[in-house]
N, C-alpha and C positions, 0 to 999 in steps of 0.2 A: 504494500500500500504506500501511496506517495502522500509525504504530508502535504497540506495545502497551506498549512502557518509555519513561519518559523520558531523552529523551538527555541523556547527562551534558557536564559543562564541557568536559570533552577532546574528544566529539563536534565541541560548537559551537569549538572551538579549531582542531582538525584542519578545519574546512568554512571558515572563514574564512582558515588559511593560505592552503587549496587558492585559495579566491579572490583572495587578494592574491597570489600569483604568477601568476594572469592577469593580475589587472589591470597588475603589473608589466610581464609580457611585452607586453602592448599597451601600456604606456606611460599606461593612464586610469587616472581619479581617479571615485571613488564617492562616492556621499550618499546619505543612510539618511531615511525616514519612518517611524515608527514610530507605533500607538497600541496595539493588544492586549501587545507585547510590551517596550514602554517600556522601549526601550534597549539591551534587550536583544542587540539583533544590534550595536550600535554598541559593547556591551562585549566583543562576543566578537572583533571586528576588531581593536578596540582592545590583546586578550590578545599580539597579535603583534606583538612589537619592529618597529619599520620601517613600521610603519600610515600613518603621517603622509606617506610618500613617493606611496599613493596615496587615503587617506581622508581628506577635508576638511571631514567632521559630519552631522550628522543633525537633525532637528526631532523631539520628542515629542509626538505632536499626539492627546492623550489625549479631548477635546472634539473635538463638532461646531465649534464656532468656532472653536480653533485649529487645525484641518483648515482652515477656510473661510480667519484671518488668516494662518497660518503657511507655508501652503501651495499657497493660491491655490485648492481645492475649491468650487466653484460651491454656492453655497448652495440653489438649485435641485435641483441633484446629489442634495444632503445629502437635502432632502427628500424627494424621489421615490424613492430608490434605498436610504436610511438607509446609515447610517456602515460598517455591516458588508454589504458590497455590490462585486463585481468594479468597476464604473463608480467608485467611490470609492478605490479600491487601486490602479488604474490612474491615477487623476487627483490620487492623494497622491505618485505614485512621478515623476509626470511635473512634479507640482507641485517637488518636490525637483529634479530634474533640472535643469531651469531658472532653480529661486533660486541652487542653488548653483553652476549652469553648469560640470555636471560631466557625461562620457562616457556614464556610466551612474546608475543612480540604483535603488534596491529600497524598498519599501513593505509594510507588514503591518496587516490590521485583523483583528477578529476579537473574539468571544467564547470571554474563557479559561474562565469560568465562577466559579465553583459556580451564579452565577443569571445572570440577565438571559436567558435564553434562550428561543424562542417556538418556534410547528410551522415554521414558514420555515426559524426563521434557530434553529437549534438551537446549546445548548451546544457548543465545539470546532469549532465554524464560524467559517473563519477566508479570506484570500483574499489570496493574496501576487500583487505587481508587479513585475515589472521594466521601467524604460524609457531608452530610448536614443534621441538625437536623429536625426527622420528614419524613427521605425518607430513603426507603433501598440505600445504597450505590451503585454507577456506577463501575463496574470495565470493563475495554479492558485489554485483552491477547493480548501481542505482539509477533512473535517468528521475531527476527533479525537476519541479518547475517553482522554484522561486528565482528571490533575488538572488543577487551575487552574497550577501551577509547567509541568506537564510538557505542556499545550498550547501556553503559551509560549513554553518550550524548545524542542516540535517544530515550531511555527509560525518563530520565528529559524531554524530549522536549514533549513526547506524553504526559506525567503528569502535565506538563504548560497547554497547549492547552485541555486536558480532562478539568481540573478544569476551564479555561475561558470558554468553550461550556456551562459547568455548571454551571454556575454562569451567564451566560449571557441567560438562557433558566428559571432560576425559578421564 
């Protein structure tokens, strides 16, 4: 279902506790990729006192090359597949997972818009990751339609809630 509002702070604050009491109850630590929503999920983690007990940071990898240096994403990858691409959300989420050598690891790309968007890869196309050492990576393809604020928002919030389904299913 596509939201039709953008979710507010307290949304992305309420998805991100929920997640940090998984990750507490299993005892993992998280790391964030980021490029469509620049930080955005690492600020809403961050909203909750106690973050540091299982969040250890994130990369904003805004560029194709700090995708490729930051994150380890196959510059091949980049080119075949382009930045807004599941093969890229999977390989940003697992690229995190592994610098930071952490349990679990979530990734977002995407076009928040007002432009860049083509017949493919439309505005509010976006493609969140989850990965975990040992399993191929989860990614959902979202297409939204809000603004440029409220794709980002709804893109961090489905990448909260991806990473607690997962982590609360393994």
């Amino acid at each position: 279902m596509r939201p039709t509002t953008t979710p507010s702070e307290g949304d992305l604050r309420s998805a991100a506790a929920a997640l940090g009491d998984e990750l507490r109850r299993r005892g993992w630590r998280l790391a964030t990729a980021e490029s469509s929503t620049a930080g955005l999920i690492g600020h809403a983690i961050t909203m909750i006192p106690g973050a540091s007990d299982y969040y250890v940071g994130g990369v904003i990898s805004y560029s194709n090359l700090s995708k490729h240096v930051q994150l380890g994403v196959p510059s091949d990858l980049l080119d075949r597949w382009g930045a807004v691409s599941s093969e890229v959300a999977s390989a940003m989420a697992d690229g995190a997972r592994d610098r930071f050598g952490v349990e679990i690891a979530v990734a977002v790309t995407g076009i928040a818009g007002p432009e860049a968007g083509t017949p493919t890869k439309p505005v509010g196309r976006h493609y969140v990751a989850v990965a975990r050492p040992g399993h191929v990576p989860v990614v959902e393809q979202l297409d939204l339609i809000l603004d440029r604020e409220g794709n980002r928002a709804a893109a961090a919030l489905a990448a909260l809630e991806l990473a607690c389904r997962e982590a609360a299913q393994a």
